[in-house]
PyMOL Python script that loads the backbone (N, CA, C, O; Angstrom):
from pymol import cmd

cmd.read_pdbstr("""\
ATOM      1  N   UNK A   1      12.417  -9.612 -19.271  1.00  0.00           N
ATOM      2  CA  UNK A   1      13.165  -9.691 -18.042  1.00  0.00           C
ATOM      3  C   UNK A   1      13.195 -11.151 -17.589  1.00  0.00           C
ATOM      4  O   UNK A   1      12.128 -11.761 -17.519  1.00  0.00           O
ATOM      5  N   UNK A   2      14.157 -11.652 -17.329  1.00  0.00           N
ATOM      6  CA  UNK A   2      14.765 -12.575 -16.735  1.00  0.00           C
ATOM      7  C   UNK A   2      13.362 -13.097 -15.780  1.00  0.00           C
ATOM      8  O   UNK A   2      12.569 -12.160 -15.688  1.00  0.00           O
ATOM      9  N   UNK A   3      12.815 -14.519 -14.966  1.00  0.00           N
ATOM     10  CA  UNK A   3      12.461 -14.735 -13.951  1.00  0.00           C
ATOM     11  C   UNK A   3      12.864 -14.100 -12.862  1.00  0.00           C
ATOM     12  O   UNK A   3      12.372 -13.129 -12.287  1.00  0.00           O
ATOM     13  N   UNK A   4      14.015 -14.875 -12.578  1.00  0.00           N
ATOM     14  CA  UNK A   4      14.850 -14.659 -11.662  1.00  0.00           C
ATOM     15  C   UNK A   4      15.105 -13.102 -11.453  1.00  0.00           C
ATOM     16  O   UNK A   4      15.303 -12.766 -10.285  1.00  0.00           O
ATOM     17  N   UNK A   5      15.123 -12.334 -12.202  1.00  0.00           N
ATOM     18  CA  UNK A   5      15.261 -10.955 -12.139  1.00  0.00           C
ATOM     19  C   UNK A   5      14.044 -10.474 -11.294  1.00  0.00           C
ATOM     20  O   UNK A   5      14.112  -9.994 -10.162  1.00  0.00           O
ATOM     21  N   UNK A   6      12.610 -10.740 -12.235  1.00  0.00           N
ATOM     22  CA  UNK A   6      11.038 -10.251 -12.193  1.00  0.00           C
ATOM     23  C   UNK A   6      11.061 -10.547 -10.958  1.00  0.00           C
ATOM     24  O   UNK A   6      11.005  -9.455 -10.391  1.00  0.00           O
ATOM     25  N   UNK A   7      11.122 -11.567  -9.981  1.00  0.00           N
ATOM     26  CA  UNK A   7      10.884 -12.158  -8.694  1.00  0.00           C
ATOM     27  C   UNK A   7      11.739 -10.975  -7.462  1.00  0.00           C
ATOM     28  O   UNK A   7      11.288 -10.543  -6.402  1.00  0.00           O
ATOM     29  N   UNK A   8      13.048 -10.720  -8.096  1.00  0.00           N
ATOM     30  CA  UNK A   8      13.961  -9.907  -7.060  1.00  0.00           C
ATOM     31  C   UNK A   8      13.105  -8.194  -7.203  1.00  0.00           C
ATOM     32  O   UNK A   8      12.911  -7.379  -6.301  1.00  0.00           O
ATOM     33  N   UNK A   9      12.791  -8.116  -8.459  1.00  0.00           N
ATOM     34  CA  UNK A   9      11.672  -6.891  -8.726  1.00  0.00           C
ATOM     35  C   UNK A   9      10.525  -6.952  -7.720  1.00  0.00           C
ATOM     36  O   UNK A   9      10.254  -5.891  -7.157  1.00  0.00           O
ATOM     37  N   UNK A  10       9.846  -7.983  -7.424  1.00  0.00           N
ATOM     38  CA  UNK A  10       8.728  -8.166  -6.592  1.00  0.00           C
ATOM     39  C   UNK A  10       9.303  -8.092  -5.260  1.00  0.00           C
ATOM     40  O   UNK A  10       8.847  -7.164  -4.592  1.00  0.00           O
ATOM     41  N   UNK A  11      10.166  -8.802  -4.698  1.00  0.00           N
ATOM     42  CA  UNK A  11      10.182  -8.730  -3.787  1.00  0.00           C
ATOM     43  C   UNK A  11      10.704  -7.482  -2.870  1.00  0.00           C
ATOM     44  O   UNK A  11      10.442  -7.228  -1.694  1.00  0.00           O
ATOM     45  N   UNK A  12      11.215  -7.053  -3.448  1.00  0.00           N
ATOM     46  CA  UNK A  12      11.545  -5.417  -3.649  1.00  0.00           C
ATOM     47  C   UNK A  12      10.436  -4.351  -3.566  1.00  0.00           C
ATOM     48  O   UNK A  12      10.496  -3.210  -3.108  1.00  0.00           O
ATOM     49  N   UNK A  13       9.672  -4.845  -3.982  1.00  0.00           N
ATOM     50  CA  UNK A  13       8.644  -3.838  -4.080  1.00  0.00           C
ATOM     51  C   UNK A  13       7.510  -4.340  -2.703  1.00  0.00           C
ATOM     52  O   UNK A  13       6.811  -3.529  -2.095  1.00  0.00           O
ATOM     53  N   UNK A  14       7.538  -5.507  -2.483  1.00  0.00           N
ATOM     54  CA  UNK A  14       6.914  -5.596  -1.407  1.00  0.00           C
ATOM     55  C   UNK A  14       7.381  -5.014   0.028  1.00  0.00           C
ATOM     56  O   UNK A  14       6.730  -4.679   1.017  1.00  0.00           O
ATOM     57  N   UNK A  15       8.955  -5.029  -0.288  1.00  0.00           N
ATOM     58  CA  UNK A  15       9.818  -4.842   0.843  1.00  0.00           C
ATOM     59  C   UNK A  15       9.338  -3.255   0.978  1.00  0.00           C
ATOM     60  O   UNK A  15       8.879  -2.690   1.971  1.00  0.00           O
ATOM     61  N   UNK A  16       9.536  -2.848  -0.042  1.00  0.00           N
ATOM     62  CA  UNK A  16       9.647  -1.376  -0.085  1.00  0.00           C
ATOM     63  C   UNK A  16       7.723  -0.964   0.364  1.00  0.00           C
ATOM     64  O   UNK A  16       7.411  -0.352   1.386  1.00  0.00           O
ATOM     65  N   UNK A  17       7.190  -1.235  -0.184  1.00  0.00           N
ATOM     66  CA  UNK A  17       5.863  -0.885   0.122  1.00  0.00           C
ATOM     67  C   UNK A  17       5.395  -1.326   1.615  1.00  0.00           C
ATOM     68  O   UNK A  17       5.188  -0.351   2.337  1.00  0.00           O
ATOM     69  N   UNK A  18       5.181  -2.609   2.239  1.00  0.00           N
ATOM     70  CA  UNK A  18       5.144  -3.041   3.299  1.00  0.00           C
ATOM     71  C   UNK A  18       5.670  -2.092   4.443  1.00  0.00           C
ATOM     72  O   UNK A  18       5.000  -1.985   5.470  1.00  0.00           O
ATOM     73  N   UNK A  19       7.117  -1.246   4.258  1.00  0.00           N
ATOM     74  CA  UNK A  19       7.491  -0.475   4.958  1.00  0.00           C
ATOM     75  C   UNK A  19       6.936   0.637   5.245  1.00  0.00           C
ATOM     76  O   UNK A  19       6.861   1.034   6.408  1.00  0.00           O
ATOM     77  N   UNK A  20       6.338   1.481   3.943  1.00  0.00           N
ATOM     78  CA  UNK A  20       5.813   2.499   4.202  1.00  0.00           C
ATOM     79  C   UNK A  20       4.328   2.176   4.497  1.00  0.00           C
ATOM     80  O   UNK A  20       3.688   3.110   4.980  1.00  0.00           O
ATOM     81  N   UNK A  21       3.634   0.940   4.275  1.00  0.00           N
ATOM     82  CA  UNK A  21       2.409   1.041   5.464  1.00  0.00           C
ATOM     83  C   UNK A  21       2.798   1.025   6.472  1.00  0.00           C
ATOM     84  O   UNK A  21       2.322   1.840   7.262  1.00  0.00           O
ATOM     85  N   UNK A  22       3.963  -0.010   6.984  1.00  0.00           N
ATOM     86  CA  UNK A  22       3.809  -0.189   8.713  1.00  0.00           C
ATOM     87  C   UNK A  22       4.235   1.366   8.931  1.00  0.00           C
ATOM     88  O   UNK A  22       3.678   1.666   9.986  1.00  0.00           O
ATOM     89  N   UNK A  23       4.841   2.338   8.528  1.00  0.00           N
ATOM     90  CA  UNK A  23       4.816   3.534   9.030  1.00  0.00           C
ATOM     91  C   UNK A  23       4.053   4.480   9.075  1.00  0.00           C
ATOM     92  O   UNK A  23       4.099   5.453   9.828  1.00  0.00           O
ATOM     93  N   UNK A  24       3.209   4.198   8.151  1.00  0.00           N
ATOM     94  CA  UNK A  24       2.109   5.025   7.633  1.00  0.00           C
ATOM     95  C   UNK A  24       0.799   4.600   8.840  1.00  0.00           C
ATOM     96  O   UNK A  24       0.063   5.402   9.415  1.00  0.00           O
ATOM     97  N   UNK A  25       0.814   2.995   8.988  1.00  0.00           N
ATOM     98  CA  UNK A  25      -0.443   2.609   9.986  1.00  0.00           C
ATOM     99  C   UNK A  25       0.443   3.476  11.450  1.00  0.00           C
ATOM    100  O   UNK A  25       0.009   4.575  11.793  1.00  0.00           O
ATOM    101  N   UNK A  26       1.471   2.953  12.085  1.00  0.00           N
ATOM    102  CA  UNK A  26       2.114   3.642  13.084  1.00  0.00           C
ATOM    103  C   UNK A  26       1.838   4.977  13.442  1.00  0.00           C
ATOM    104  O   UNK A  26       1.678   5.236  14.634  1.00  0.00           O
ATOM    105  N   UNK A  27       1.748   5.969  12.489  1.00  0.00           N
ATOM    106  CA  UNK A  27       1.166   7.235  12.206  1.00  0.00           C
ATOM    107  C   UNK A  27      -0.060   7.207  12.624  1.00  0.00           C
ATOM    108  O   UNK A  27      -0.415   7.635  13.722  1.00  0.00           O
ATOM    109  N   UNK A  28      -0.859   6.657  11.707  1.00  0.00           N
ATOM    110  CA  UNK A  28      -2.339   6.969  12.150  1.00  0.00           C
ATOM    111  C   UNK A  28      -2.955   6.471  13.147  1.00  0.00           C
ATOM    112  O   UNK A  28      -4.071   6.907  13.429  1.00  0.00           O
ATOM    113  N   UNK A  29      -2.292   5.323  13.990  1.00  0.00           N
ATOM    114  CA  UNK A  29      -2.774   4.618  15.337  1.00  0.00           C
ATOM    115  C   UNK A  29      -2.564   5.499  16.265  1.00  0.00           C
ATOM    116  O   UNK A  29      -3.427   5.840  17.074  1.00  0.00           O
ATOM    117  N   UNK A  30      -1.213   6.014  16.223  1.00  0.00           N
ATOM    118  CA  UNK A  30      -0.888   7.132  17.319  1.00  0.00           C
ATOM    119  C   UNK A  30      -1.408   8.824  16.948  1.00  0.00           C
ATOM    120  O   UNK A  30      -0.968   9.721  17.667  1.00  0.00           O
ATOM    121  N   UNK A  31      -2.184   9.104  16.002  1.00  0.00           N
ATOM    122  CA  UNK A  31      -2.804  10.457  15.588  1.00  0.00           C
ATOM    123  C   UNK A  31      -4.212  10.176  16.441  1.00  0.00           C
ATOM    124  O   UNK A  31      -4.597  11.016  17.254  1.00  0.00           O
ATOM    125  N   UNK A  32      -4.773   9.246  16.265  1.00  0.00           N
ATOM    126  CA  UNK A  32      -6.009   8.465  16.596  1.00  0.00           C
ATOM    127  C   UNK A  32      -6.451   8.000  17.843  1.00  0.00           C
ATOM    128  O   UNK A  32      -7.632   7.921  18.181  1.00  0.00           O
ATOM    129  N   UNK A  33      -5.098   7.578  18.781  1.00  0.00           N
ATOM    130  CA  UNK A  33      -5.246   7.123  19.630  1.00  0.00           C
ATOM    131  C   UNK A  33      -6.756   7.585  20.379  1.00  0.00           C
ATOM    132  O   UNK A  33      -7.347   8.566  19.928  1.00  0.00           O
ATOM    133  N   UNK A  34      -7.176   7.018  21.233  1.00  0.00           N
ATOM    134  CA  UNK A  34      -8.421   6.892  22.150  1.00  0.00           C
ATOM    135  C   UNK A  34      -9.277   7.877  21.155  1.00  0.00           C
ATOM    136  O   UNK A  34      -9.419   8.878  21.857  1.00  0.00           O
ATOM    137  N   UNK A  35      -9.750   8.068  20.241  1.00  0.00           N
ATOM    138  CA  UNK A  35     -10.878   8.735  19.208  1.00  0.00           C
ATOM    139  C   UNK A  35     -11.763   7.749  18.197  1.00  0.00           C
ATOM    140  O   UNK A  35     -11.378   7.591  17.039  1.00  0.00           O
ATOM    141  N   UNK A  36     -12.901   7.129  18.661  1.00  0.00           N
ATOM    142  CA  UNK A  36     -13.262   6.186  17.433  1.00  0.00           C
ATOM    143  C   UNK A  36     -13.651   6.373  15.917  1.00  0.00           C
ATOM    144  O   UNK A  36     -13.692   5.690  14.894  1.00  0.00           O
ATOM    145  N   UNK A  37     -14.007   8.133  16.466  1.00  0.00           N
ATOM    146  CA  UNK A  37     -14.665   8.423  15.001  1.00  0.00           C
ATOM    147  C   UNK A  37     -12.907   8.812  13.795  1.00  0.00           C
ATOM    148  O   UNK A  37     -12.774   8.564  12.596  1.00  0.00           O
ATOM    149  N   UNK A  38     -11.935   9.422  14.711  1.00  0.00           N
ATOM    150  CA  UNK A  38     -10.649   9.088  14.347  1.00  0.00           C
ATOM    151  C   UNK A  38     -10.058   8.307  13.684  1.00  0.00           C
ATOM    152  O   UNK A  38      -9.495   8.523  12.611  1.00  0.00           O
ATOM    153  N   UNK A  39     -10.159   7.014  14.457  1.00  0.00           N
ATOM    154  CA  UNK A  39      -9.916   6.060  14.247  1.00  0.00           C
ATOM    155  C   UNK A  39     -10.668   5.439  12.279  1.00  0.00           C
ATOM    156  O   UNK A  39     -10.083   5.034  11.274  1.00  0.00           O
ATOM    157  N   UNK A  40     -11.996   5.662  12.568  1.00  0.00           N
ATOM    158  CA  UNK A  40     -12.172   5.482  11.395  1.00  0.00           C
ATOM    159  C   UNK A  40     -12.434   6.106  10.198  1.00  0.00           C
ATOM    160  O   UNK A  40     -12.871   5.538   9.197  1.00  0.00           O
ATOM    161  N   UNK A  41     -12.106   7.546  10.322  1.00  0.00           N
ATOM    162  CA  UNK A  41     -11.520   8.540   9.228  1.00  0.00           C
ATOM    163  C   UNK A  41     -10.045   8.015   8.748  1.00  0.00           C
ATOM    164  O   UNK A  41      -9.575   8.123   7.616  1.00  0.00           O
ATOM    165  N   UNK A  42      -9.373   7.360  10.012  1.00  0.00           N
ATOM    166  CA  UNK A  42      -8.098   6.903   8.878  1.00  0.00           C
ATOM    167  C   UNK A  42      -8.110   5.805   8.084  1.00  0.00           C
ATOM    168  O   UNK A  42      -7.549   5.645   7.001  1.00  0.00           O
ATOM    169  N   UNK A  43      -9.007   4.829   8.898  1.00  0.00           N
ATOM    170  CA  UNK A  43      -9.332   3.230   8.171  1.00  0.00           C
ATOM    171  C   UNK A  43      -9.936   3.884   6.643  1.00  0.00           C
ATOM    172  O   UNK A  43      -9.466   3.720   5.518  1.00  0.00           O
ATOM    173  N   UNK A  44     -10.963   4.556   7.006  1.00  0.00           N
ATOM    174  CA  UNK A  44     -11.232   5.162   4.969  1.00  0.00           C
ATOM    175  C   UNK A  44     -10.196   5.843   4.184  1.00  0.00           C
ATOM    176  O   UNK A  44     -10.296   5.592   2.983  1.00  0.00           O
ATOM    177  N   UNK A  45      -9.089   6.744   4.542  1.00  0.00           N
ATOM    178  CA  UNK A  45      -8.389   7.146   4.395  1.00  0.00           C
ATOM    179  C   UNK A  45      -7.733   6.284   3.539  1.00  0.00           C
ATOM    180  O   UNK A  45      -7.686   6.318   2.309  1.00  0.00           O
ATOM    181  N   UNK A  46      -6.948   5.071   4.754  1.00  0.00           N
ATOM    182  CA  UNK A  46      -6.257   3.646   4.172  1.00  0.00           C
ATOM    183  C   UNK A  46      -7.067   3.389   3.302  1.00  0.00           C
ATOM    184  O   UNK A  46      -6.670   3.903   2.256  1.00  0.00           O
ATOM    185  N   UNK A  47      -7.702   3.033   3.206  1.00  0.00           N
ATOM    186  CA  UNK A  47      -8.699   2.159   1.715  1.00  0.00           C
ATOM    187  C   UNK A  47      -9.235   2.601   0.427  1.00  0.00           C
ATOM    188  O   UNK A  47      -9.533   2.025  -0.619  1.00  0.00           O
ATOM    189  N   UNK A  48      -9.270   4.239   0.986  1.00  0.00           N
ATOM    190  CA  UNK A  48      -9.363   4.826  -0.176  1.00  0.00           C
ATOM    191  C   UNK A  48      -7.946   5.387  -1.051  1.00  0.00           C
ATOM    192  O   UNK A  48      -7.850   5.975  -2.128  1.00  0.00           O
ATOM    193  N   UNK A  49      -6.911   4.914  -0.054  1.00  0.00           N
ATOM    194  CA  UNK A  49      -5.476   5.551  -0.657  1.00  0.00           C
ATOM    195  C   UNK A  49      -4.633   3.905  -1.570  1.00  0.00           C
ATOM    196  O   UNK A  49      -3.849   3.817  -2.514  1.00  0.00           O
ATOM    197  N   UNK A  50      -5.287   2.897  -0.713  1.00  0.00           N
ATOM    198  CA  UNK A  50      -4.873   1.392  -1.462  1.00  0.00           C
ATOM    199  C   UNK A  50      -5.528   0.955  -2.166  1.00  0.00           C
ATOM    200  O   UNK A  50      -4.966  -0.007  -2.689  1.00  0.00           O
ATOM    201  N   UNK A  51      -7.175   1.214  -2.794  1.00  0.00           N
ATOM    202  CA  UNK A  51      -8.277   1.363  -3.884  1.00  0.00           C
ATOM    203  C   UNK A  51      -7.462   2.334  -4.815  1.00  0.00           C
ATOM    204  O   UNK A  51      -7.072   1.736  -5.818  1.00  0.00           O
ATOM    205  N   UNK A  52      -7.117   3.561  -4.779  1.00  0.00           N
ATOM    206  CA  UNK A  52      -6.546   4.648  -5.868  1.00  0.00           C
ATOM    207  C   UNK A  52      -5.621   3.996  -6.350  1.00  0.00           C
ATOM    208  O   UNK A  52      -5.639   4.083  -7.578  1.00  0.00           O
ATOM    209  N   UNK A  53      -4.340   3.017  -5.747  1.00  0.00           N
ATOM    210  CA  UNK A  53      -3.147   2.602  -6.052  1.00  0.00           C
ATOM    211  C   UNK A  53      -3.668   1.617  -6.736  1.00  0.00           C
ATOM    212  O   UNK A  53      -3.501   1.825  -7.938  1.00  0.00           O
ATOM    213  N   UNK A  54      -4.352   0.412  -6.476  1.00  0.00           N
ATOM    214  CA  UNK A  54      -4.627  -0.401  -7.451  1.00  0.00           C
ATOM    215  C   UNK A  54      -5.264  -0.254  -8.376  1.00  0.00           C
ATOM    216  O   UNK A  54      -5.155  -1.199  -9.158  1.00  0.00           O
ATOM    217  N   UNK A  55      -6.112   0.745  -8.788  1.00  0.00           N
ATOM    218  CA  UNK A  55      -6.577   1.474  -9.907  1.00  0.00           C
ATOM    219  C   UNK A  55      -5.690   1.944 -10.760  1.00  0.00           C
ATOM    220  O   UNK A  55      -5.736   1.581 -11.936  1.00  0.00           O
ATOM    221  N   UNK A  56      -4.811   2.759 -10.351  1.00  0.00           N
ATOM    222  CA  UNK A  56      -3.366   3.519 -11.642  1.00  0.00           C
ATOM    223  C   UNK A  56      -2.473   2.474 -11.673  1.00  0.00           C
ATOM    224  O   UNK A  56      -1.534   2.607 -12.457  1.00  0.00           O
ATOM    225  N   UNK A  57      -2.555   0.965 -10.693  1.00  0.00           N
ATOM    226  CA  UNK A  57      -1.373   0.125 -11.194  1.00  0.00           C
ATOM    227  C   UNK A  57      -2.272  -0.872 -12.493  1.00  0.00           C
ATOM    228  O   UNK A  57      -1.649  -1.413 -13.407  1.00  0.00           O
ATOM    229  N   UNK A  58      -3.229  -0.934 -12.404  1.00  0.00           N
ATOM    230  CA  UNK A  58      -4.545  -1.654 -13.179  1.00  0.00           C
ATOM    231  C   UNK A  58      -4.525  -1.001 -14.561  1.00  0.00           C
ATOM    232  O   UNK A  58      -4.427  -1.627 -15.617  1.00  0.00           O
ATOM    233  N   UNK A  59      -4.631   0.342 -14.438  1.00  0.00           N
ATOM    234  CA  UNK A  59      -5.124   1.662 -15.271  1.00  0.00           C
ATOM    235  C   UNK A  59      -4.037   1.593 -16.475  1.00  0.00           C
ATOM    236  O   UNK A  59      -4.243   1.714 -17.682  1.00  0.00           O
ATOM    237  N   UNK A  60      -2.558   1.313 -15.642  1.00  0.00           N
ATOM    238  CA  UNK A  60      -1.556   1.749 -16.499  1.00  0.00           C
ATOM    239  C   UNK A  60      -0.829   0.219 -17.347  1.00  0.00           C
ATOM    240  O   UNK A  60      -0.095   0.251 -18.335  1.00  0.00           O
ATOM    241  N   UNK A  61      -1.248  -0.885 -16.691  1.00  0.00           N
ATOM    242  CA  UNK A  61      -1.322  -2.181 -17.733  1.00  0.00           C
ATOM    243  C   UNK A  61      -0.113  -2.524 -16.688  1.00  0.00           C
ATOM    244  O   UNK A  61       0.797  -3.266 -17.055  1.00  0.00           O
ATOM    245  N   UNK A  62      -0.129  -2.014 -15.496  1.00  0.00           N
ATOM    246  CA  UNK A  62       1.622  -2.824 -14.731  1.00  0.00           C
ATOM    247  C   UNK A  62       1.383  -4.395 -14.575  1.00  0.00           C
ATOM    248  O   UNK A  62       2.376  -5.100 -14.397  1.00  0.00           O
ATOM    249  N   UNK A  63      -0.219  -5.134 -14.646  1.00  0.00           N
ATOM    250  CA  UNK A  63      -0.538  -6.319 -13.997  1.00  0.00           C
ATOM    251  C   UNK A  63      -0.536  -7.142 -15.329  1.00  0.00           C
ATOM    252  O   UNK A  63      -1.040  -8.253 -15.162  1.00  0.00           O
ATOM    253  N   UNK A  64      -0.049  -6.871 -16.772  1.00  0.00           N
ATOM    254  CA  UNK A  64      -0.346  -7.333 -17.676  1.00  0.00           C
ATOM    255  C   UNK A  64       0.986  -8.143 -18.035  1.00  0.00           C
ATOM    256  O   UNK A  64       2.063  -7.753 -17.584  1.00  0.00           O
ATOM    257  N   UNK A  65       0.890  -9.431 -18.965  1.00  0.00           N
ATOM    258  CA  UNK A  65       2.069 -10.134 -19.234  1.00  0.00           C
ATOM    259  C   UNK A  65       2.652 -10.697 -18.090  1.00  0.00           C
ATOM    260  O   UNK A  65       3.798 -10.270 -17.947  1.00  0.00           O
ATOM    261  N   UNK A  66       2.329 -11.448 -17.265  1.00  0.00           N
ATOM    262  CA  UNK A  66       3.088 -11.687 -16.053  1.00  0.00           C
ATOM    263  C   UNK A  66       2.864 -13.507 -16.114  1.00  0.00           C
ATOM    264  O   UNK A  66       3.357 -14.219 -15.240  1.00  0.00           O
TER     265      UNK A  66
END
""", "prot")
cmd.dss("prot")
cmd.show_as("cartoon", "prot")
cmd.util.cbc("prot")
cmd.orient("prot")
């Protein structure tokens, strides 16, 4: 693939991902609101759902050749 291509691929994917956290955090701030122990059932939630993702993107060789 082209540079110039690989780069419009990335940025794409940031676009696209970036979106569904800020909606995804939006969600869980307002599920959570005034609850601390809430609050940090979703923070593990988040970390254990962006730990799994970089594992199967790791797992499956997507970070390789670049």
């Amino acid at each position: 693939m082209a540079p110039s291509l690989r780069g419009l691929s990335v940025a794409g994917s940031i676009y696209v991902v970036s979106g569904l956290a800020r909606r995804a955090a939006g969600v869980g701030l307002r599920c959570s609101a005034g609850h601390i122990g809430r609050r940090v059932l979703v923070g593990l939630a988040a970390a254990v759902c962006l730990s799994l993702l970089a594992a199967f993107w790791t797992l499956d060789g997507q970070f390789r050749g670049w």
